[in-house]
C-alpha positions in Angstrom: 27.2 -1.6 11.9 26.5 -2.2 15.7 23.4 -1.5 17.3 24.1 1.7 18.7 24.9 2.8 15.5 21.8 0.9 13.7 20.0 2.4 16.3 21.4 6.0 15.3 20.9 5.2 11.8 17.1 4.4 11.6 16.6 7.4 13.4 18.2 9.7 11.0 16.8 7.8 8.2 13.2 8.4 9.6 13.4 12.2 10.6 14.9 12.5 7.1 11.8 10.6 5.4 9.5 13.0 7.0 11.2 16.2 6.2 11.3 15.3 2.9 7.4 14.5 3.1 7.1 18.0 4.5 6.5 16.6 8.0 8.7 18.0 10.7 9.1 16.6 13.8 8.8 18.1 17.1 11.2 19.1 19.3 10.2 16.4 22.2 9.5 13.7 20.1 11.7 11.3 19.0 11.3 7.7 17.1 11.0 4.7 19.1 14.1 2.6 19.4 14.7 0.1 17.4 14.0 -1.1 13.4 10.5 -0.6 12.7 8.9 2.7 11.9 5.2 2.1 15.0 2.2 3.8 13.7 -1.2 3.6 15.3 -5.4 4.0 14.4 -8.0 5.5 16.2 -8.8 2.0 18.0 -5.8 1.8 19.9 -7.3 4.5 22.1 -10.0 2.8 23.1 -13.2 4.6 24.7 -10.4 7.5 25.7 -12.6 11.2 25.4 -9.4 13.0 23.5 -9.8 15.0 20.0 -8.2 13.6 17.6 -5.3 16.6 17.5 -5.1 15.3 21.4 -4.7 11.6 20.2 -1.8 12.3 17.5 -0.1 14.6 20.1 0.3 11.9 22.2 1.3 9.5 19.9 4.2 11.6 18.7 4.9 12.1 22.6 5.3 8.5 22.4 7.1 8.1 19.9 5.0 7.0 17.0 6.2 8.2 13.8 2.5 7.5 11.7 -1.1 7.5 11.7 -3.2 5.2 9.5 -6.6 5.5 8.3 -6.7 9.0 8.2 -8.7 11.6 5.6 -6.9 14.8 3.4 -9.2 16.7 6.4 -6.2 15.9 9.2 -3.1 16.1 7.2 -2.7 19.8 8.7 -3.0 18.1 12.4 -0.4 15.2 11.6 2.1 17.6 10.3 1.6 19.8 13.2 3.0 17.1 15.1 5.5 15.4 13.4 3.5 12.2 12.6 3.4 11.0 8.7 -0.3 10.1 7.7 0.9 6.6 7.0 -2.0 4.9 5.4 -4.4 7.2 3.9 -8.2 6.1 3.3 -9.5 5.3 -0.5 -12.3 5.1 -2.4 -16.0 2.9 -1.4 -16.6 1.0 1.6 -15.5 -2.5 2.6 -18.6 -4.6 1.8 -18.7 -2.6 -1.8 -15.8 -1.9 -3.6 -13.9 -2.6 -6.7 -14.2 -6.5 -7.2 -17.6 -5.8 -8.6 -17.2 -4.0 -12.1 -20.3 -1.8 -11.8 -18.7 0.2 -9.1 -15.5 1.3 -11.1 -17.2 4.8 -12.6 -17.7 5.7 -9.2 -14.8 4.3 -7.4 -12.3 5.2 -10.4 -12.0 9.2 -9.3 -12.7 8.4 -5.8 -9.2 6.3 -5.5 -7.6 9.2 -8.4 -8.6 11.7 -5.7 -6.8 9.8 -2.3 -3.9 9.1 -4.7 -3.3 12.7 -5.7 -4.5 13.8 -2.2 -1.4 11.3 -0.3 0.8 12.4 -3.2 0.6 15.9 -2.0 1.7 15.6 1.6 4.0 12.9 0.6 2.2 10.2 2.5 3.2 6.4 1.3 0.0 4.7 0.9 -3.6 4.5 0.6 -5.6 1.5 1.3 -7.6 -0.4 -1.6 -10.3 -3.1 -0.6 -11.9 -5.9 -2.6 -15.2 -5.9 -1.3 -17.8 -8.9 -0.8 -18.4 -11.4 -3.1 -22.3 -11.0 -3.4 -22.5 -14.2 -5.3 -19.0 -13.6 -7.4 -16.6 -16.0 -8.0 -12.8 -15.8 -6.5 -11.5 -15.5 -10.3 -14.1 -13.1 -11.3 -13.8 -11.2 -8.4 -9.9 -10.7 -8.9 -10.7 -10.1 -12.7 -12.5 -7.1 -11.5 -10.3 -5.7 -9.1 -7.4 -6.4 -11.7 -8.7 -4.2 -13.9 -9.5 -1.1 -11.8 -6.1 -1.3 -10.3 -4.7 -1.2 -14.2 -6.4 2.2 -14.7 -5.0 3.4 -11.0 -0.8 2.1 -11.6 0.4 4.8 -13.7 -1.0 7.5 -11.4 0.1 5.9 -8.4 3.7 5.1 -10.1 3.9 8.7 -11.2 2.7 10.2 -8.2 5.1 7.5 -5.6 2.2 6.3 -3.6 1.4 2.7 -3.5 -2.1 1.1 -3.7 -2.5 -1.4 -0.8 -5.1 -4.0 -0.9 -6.2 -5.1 2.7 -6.6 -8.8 3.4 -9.2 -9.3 6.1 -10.8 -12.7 7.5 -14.2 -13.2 6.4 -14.7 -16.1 9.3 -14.9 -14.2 12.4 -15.3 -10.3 11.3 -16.2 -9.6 7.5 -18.0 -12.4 6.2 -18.4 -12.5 2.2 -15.1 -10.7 1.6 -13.3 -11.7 -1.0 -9.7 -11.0 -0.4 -9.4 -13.2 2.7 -6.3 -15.3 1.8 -2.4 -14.7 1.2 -2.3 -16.2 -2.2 -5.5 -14.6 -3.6 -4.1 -11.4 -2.7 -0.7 -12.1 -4.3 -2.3 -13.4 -7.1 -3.5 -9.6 -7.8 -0.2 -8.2 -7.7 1.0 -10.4 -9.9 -1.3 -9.7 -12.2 -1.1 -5.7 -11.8 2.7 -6.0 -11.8 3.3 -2.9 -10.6 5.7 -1.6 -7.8 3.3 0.5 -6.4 0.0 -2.2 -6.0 0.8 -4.6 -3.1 -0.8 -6.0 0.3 -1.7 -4.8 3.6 -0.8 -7.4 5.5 -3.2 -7.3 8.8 -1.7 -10.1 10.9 -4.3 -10.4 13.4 -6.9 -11.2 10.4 -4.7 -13.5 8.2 -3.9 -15.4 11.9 -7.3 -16.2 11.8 -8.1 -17.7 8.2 -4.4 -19.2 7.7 -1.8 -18.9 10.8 1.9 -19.9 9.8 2.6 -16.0 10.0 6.2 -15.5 9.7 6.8 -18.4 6.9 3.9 -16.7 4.9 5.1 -13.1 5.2 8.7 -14.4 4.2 7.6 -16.1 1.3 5.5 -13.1 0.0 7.5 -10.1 1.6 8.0 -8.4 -2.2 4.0 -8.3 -2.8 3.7 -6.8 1.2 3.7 -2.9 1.7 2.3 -2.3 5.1 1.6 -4.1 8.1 -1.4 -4.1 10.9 -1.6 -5.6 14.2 -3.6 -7.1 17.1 -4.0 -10.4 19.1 -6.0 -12.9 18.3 -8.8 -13.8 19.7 -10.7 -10.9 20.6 -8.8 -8.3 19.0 -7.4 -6.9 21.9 -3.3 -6.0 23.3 -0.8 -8.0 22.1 -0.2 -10.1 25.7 -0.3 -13.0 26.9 -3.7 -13.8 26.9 -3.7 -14.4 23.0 -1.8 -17.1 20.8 0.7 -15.1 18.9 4.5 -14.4 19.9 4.3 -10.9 18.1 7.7 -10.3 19.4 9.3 -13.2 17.1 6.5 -11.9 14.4 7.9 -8.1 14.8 11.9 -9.4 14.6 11.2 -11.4 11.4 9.4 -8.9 9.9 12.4 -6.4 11.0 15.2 -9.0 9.6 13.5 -8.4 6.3 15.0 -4.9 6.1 11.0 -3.8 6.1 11.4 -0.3 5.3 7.4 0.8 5.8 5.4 1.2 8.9 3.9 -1.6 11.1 0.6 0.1 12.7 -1.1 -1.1 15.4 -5.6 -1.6 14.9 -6.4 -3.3 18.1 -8.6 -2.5 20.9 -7.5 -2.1 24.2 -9.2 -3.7 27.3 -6.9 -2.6 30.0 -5.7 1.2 30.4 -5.5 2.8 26.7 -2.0 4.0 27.1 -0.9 1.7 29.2 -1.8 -1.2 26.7 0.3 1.3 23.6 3.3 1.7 25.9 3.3 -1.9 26.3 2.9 -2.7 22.6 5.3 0.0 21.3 8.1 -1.6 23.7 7.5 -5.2 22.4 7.9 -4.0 18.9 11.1 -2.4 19.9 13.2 -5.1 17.6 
């Protein structure tokens, strides 16, 4: 298949993903080029004063095809507008969450709820985290969260919407969390062993606490499910005033056959849309 006809291909493919999600494009929007399905966050625009129905209007004018870290509430806006709500929130808060076993009688219908909600509208994912250590070990700590995520598989299996536990650095932005490394994250999957419990796999945060991006993502790319973005340091565009070549970092991932979304969580210094043009051309792979 040439490129033109990749090209052509990926299109389809993603117009077709979202009809069948009950999403239907709009007329004047159309995918960006290239193999990666580009979805954005809220941060991406910055200090910007637009709605939110303003902000995923243009993002589909753009030619973003998902919107992460979004509530049940704006599933009516997204579809309005062609874009797939392409991580959906879950249950607790970051610092307090399912690595502590008190929490699960709370947390339990909380996640049931986002899981049935993304089910509905045919939105892929909803995003799990540990939560702080507060004293825990690492092994009790993924003890606990193994055992919540046991109770949630069958649900998510049943209802095709996969459970994805963020990695975040606790050196620079969320101290105390507990799943700050690749292989600690892995380690739960393995454990759950369940096609629909993987990783978000935030680049920018796992730069910090381990680097060697590429060779880490290839060596775990069957535990991954979703992908963030932004440059290190600073958390800020993707240019040249941070140390990653996101541009090799976008190809690998794309040479993977990645079929899910890589979303873009940074925030821009320069000209909001400017900066998204910019970063939605250099993921262009």
């Amino acid at each position: 298949m040439n490129v033109m006809q990749r090209r052509s291909f990926f299109t389809n493919s993603i117009s077709t993903g979202l009809a069948l999600a009950g999403v239907s494009l709009p007329a004047s929007a159309a995918p960006r080029k290239g193999r990666l399905k580009q979805a954005v966050t809220n941060g991406v625009f910055g200090k910007t004063k637009m709605s939110f129905e303003e902000r995923v209007q243009k993002a589909a004018e753009m030619g973003v095809v998902g919107y992460d870290l979004v509530s049940p509430d704006v599933f009516p806006i997204l579809k309005k507008y062609g874009v797939a709500p392409s991580m959906v929130r879950g249950g607790g808060s970051l610092t307090d969450n399912m690595n502590h076993k008190e929490n699960h009688a709370k947390l339990e219908p909380q996640y049931r709820d986002m899981i049935k909600a993304a089910s509905a509208v045919g939105a892929p994912n909803v995003i799990a985290l540990s939560g702080n250590r507060r004293g825990i070990a690492d092994e009790e700590g993924l003890d606990n969260c193994v055992t919540l995520l046991n109770k949630l598989k069958a649900q998510a299996e049943d209802q095709k919407v996969t459970i994805c536990m963020e990695l975040l650095n606790s050196k620079v932005n969320h101290p105390d969390y507990q799943c700050d490394r690749t292989s600690w994250g892995v380690e739960l999957c393995k454990r759950v062993n369940s096609p629909r419990v993987k990783l978000l796999y935030d680049i920018y945060h796992m730069q910090i606490m381990e680097g060697d991006v590429i060779r880490t993502i290839r060596a775990n790319f069957q535990y991954i499910a979703h992908f963030h973005t932004a440059g290190n340091p600073g958390r800020h565009e993707m240019d040249d005033t941070q140390e990653m070549n996101y541009r090799g970092i976008a190809k690998a991932i794309a040479d993977l056959n990645y079929t899910g979304y890589v979303a873009h969580e940074y925030s821009p210094l320069g000209d909001a849309m400017t900066s998204l043009e910019n970063t939605l051309k250099m993921f262009e792979v």
